[in-house]
ZAMIGU-28541 format. One record per residue: x, y, z of N, C-alpha, C in turn; residue in three letters. Coordinates in pm, whole numbers, plus 50000, padded with zeros to 5 digits. Each point is the difference from the previous one (the first is absolute). Layout:
N
R:nx:ny:nz:cax:cay:caz:cx:cy:cz:res
R:X:Y:Z:X:Y:Z:X:Y:Z:ALA
...
% end
This chain:
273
R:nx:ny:nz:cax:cay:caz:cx:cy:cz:res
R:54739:71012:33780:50078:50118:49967:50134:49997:50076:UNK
R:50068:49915:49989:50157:49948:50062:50078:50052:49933:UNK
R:50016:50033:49873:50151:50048:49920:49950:50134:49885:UNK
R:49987:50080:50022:49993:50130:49959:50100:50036:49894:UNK
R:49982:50041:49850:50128:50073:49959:49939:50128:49961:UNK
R:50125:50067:49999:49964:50169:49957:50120:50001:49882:UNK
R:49971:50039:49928:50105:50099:49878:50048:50096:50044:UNK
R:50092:50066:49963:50078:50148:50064:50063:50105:49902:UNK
R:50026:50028:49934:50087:50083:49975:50052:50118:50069:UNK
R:49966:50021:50117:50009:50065:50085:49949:50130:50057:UNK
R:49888:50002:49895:49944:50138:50010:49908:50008:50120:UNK
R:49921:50129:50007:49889:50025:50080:49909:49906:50007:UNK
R:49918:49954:49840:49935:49910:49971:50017:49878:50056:UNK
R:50095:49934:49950:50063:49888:50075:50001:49980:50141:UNK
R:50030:50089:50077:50003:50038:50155:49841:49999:50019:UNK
R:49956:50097:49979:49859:49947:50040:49943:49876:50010:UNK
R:50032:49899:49909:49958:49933:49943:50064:49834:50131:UNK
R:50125:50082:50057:50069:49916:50079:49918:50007:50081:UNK
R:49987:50119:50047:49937:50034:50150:49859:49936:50029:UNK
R:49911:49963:49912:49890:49952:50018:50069:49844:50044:UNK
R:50061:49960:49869:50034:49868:49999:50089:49942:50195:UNK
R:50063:50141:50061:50039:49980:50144:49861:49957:50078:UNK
R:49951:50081:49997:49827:50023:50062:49906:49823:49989:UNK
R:50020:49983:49861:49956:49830:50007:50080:49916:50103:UNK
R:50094:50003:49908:50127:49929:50098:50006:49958:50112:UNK
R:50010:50106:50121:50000:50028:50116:49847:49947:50038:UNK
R:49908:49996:49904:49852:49947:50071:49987:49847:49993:UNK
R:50040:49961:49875:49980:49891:49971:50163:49903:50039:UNK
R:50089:50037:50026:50139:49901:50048:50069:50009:49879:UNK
R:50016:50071:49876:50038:49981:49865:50122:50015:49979:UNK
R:50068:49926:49873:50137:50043:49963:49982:50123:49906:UNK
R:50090:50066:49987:49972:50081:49885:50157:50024:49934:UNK
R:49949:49982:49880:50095:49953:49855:49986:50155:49943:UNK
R:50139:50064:49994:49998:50123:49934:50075:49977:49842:UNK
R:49979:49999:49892:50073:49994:49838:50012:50149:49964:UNK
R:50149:49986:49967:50021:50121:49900:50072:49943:49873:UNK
R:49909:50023:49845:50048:49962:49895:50122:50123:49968:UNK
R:50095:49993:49989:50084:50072:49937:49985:50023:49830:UNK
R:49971:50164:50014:49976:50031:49854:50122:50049:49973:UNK
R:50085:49919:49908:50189:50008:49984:49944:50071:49846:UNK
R:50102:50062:49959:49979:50038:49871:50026:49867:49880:UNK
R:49943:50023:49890:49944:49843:49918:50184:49944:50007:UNK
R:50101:50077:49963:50100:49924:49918:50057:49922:50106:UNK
R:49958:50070:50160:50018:49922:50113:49939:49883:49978:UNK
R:49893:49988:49997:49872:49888:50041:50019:49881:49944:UNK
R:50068:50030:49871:50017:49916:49829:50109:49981:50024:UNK
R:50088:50047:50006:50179:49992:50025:50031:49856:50063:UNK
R:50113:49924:49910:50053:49860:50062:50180:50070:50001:UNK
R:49992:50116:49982:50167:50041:50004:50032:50061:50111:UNK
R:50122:49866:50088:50054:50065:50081:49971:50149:50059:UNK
R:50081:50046:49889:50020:50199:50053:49899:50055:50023:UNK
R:49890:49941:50001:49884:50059:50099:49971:49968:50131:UNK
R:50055:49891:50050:49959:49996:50095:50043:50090:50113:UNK
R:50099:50068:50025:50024:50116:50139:49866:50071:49940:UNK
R:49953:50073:49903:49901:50064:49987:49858:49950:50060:UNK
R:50026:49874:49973:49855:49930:50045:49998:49965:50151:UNK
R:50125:49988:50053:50019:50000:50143:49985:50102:50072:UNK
R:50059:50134:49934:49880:50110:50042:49874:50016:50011:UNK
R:49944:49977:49943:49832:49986:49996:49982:49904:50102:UNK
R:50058:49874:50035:49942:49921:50097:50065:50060:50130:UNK
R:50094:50071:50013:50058:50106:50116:49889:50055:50063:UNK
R:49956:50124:49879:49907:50075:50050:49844:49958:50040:UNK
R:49960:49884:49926:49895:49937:50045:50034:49929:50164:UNK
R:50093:49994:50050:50012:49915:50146:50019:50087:50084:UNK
R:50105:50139:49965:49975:50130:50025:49870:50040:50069:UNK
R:49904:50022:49871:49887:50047:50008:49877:49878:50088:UNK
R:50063:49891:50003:49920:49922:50101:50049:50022:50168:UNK
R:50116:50036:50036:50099:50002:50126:49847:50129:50046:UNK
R:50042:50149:49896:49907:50089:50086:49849:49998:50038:UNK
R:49912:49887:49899:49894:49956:50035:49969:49897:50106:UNK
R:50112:49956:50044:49992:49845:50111:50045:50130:50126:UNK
R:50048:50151:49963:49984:50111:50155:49920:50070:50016:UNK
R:49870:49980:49906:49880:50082:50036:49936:49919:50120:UNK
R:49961:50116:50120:49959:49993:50128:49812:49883:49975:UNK
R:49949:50027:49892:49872:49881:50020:50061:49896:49955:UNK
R:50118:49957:49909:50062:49874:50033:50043:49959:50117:UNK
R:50012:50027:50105:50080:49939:50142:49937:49850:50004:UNK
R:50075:49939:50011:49960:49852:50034:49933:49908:49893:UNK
R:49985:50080:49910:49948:49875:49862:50145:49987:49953:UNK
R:49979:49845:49961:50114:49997:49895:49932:49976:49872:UNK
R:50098:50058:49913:49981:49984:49862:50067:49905:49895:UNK
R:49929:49924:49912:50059:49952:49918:50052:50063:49870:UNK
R:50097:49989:49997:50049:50138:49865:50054:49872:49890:UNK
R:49927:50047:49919:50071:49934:49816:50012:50135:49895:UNK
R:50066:49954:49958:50081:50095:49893:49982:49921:49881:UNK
R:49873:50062:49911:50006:49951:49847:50046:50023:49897:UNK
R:49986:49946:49895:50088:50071:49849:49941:49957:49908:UNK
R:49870:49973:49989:49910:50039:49881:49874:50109:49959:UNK
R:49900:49928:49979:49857:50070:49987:49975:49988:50159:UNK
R:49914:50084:50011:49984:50021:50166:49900:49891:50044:UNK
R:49892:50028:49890:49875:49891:50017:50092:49866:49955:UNK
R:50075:49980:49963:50051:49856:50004:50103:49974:50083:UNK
R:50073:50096:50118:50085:49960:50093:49871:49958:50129:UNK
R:49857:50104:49955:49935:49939:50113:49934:49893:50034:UNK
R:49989:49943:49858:49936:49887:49992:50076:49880:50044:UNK
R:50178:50031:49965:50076:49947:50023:50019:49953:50171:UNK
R:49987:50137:50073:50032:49955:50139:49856:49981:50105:UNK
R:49865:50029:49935:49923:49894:50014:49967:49889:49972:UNK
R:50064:49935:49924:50004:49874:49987:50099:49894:50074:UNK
R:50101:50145:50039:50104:49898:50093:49969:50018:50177:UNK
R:49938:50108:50001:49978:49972:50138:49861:50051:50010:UNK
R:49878:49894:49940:49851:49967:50001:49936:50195:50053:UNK
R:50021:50078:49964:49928:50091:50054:49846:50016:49966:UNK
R:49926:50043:50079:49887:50044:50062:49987:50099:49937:UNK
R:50063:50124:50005:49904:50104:49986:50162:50137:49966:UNK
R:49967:50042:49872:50058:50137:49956:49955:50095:50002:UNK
R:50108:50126:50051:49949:50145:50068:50060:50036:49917:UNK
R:49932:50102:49912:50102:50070:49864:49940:50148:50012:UNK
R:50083:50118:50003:49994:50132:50049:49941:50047:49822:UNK
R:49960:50107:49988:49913:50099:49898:50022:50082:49993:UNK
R:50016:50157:49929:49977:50118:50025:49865:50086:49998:UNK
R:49976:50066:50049:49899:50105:50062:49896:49939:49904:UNK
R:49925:50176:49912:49900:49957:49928:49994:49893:49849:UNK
R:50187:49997:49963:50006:49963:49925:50009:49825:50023:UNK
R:49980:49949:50102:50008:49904:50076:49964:49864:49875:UNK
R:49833:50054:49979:49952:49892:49950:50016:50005:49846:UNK
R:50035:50134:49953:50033:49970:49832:50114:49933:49997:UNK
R:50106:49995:50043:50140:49912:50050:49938:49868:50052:UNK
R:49928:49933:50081:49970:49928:50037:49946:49883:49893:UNK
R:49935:50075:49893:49905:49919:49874:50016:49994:49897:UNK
R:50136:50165:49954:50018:49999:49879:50119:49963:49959:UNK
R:50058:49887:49956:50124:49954:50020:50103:50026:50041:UNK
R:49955:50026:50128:50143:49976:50144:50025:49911:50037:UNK
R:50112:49991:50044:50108:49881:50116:49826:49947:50085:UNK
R:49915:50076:50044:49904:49986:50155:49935:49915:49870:UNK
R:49984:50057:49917:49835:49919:49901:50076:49858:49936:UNK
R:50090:49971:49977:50081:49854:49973:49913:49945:50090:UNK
R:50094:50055:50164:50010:49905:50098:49885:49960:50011:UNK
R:49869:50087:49997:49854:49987:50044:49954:49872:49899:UNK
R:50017:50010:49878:49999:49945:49865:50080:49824:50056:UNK
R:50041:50011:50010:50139:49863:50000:50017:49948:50173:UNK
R:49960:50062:50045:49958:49981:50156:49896:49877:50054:UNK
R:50047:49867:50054:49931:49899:50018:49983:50041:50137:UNK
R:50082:50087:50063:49959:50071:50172:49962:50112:50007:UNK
R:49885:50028:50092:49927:50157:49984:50117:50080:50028:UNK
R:49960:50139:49923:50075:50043:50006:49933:50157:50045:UNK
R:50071:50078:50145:49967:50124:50095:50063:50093:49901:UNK
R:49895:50119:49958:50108:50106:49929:49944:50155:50101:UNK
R:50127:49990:50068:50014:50133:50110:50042:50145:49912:UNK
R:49892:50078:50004:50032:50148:49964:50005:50081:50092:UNK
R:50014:50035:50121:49976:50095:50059:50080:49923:50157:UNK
R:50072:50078:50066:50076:50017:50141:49870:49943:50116:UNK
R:50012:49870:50010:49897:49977:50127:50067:49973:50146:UNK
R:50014:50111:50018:50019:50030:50174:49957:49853:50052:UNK
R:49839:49957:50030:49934:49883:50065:49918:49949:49880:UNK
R:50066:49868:49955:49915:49907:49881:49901:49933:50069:UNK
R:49887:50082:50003:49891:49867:50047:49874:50007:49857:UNK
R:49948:49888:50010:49903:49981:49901:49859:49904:50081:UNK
R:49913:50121:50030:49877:49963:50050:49913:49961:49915:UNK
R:50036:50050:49871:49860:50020:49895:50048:49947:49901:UNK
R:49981:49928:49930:50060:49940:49843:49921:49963:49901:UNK
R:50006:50118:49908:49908:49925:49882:50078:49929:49912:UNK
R:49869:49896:49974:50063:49955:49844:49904:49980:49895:UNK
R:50116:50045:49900:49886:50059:49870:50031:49860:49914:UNK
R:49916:49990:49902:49927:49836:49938:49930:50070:49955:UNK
R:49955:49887:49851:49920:49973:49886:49887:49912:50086:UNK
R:50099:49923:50095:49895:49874:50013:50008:49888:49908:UNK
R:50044:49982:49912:50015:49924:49917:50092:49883:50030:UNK
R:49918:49852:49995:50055:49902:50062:50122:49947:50008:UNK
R:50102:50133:49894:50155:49930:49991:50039:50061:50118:UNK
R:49967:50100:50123:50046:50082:50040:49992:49993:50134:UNK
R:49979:49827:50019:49938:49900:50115:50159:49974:50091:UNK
R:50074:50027:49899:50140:49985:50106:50050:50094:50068:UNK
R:49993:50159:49906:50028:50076:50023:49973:50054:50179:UNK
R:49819:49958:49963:49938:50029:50134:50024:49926:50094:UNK
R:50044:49868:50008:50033:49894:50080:50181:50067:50092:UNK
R:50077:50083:49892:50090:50039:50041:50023:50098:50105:UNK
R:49895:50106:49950:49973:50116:50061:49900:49959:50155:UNK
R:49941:49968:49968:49946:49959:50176:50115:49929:50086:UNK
R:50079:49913:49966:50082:49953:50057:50102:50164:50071:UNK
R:50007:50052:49898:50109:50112:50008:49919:50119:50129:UNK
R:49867:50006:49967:49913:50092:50088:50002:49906:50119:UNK
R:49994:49898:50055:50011:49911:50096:50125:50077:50114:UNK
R:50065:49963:49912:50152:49989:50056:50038:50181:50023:UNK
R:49925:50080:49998:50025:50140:49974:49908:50038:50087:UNK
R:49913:49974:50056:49851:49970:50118:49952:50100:49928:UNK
R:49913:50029:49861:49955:50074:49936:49865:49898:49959:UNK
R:49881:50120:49957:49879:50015:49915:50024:50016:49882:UNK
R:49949:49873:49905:50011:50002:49879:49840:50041:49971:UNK
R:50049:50152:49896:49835:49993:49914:50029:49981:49872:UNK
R:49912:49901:49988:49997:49982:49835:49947:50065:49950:UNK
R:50059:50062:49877:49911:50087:49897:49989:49990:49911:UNK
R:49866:50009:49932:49943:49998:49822:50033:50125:49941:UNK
R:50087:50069:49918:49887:50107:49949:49932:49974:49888:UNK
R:49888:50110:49985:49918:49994:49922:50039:50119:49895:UNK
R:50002:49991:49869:49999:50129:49924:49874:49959:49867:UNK
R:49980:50138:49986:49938:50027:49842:50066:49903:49910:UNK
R:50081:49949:49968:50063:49994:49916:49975:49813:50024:UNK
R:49990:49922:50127:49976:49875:50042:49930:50015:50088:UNK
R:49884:50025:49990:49890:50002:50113:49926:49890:50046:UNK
R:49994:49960:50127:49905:49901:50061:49912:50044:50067:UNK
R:49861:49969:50040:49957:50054:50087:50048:49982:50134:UNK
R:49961:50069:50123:50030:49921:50159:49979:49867:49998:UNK
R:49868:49931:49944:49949:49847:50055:50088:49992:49866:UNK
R:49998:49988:49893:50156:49902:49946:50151:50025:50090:UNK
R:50038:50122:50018:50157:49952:50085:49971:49955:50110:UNK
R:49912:49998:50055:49965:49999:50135:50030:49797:50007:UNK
R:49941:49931:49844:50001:49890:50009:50126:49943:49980:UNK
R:50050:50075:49894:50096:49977:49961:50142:50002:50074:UNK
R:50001:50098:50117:50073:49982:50097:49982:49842:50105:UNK
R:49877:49992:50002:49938:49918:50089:50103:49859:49960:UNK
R:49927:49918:49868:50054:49924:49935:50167:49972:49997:UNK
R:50067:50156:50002:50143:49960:50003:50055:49975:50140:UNK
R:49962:50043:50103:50042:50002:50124:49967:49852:50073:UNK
R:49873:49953:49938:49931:49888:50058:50114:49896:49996:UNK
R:50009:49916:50159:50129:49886:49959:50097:50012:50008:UNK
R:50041:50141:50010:50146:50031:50044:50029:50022:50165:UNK
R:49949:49973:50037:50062:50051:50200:49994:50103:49985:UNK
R:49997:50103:49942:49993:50154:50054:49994:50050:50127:UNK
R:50029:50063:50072:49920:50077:50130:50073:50127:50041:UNK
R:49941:50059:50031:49989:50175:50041:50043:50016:49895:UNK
R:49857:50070:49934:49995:50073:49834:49898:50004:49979:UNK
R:50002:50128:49938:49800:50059:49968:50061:50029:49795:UNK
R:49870:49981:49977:49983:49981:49811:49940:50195:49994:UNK
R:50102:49991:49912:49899:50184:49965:50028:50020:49843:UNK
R:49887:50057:49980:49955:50010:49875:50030:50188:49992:UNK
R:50086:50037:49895:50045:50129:50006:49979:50069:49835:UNK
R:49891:50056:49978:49950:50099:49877:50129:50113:49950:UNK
R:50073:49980:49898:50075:50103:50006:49996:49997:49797:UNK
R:50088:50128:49933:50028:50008:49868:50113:49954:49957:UNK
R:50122:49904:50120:50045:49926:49934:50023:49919:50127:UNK
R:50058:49839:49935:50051:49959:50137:50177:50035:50116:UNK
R:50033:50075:49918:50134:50079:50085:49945:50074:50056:UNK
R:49896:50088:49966:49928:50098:50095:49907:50005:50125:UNK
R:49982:49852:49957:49932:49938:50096:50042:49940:50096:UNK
R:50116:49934:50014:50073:49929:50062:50051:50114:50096:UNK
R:50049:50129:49924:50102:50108:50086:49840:50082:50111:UNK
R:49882:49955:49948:49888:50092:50058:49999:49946:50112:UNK
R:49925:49848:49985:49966:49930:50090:50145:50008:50109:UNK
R:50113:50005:49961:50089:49986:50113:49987:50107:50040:UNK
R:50037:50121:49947:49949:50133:50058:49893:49967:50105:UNK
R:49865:49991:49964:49844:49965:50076:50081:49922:50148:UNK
R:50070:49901:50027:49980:49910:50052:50123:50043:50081:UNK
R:50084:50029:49972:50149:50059:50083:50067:49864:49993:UNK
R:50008:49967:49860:50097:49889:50003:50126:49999:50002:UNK
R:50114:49878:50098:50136:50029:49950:50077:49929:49906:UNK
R:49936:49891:49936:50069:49967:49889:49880:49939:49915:UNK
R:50057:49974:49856:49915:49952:49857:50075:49883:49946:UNK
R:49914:49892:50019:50067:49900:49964:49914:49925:49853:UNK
R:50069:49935:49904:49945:49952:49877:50118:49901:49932:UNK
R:49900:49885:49945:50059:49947:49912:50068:50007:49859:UNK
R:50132:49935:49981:50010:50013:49839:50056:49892:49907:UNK
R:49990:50010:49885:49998:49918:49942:50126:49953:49919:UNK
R:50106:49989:50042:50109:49974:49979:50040:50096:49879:UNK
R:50005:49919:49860:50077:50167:49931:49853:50050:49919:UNK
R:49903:49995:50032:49872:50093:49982:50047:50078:50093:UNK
R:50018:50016:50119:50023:50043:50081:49863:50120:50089:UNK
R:49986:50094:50045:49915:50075:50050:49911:50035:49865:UNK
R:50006:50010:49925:49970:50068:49856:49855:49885:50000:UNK
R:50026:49852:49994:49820:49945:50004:49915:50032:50097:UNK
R:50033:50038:50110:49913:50051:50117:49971:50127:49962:UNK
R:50031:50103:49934:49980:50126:49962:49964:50010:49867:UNK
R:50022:49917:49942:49971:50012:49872:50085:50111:49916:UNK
R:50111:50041:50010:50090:50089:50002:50051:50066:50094:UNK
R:50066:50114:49950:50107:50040:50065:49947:50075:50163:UNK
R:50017:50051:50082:50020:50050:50150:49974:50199:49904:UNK
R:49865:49989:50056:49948:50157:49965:50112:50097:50115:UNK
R:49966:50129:49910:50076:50089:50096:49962:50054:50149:UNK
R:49895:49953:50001:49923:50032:50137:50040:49888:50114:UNK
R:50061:49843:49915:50058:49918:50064:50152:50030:50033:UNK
R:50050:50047:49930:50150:50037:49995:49989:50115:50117:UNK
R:49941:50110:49978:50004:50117:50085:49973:50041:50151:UNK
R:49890:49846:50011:49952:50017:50134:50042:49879:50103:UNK
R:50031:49920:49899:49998:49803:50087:50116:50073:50153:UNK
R:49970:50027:50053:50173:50003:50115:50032:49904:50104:UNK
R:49877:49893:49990:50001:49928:50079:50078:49886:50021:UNK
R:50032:49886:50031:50084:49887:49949:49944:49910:49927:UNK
R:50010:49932:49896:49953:49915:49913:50036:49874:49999:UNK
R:49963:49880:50020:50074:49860:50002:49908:49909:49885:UNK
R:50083:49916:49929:49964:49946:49860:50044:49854:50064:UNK
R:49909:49891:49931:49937:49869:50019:50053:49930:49903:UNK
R:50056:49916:49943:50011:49904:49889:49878:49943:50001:UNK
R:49906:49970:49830:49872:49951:50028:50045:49842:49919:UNK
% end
């Protein structure tokens, strides 16, 4: 976890989203890569005529502007930041400047309850998650102290999902966190205990795993289950695989219920499987 990027547009969201990403940083020795895509208006974006450009030099004004007063917030003291200034799709300036300087790991800010319908239902966050070959941290909420003692991760179990988990322990490693793995179980795909019980068994077997307990969690759906069991357990983040542009939708089998949208407040981090 050496090169960190965050997205910005400069909001609250975004800021939050920094502030965790300081908190790694400072633990682990990290760089951290801040991107702001500039959303120029289209005839800007498209425009090869001259007489736009003072207009468009405004926009890159106020974006360096708006980086000067974020490099004087008092929990920045002593990090430096890497600042890029993009000018396309956001999920493709990020892909862009992870690829040029190998990053590790993206911190991308959310809003409140509406966090995760934005997150899944074609937002800028659900691309990145989607098109994302690096996990990707999605921060909703102002964390004063980011620590993560407890970490679930939710799985099918299903043997494509062998990387995913290979990723995420690495990530719980490096975070000095408890990974619990979790099944759920619903009406709707039911196993008994001694089937998940095996079926967990089987997927874990062979991988190095260590510090992580298997739990088997009864609920009426699996978003509800996932938000219970973390509830139950006082977890601080939910971590899961996805499937590039299937994206979260094969692990759920559709869309993020409203009980997922309404309650998730926790931080969420997504796996390329």
């Amino acid at each position: 976890m050496k090169r960190i990027l965050v997205p910005t547009d400069f909001s609250e969201q975004a800021e939050n989203a920094l502030k965790v990403a300081v908190t790694l940083a400072k633990k682990h020795k990290s760089q951290i890569f801040v991107l702001h895509s500039m959303e120029m208006p289209l005839h800007l974006a498209t425009s090869s005529d001259s007489g736009s450009l003072p207009e468009s030099l405004f926009f890159i004004k106020l974006a360096e502007k708006r980086f000067g007063e974020l490099r004087a917030k008092p929990y920045l003291e002593g990090i430096t930041l890497n600042e890029t200034i993009g000018h396309d799709e956001i999920y493709e300036d990020i892909e862009a400047v992870c690829d040029k300087n190998k990053i590790d790991l993206i911190v991308m800010g959310s809003t409140g309850a509406s966090g995760f319908k934005e997150m899944f239902v074609g937002s800028n966050t659900e691309k990145v998650v989607r098109t994302s070959n690096i996990p990707v941290l999605v921060i909703k909420n102002n964390h004063p102290k980011f620590e993560v003692n407890d970490f679930i991760f939710a799985s099918d179990f299903s043997e494509d999902g062998r990387g995913a988990l290979d990723k995420a322990q690495k990530f719980a490693k490096k975070v000095g966190a408890k990974m619990h793995l979790l099944f759920v179980n619903t009406p709707a795909n039911f196993n008994t205990s001694t089937e998940a019980q095996k079926i967990m068994e089987n997927f874990v077997r062979g991988m190095g795993v260590k510090n992580y307990t298997l739990n088997i969690f009864n609920d009426t759906s699996v978003e509800k289950g996932i938000l219970n069991f973390a509830n139950h357990i006082n977890a601080q983040l939910i971590g899961m695989g996805t499937h590039g542009r299937k994206g979260i939708s094969h692990f759920f089998n559709g869309s993020i219920s409203e009980d997922m949208v309404n309650h998730a407040n926790m931080p969420v981090i997504t796996f390329k499987i």
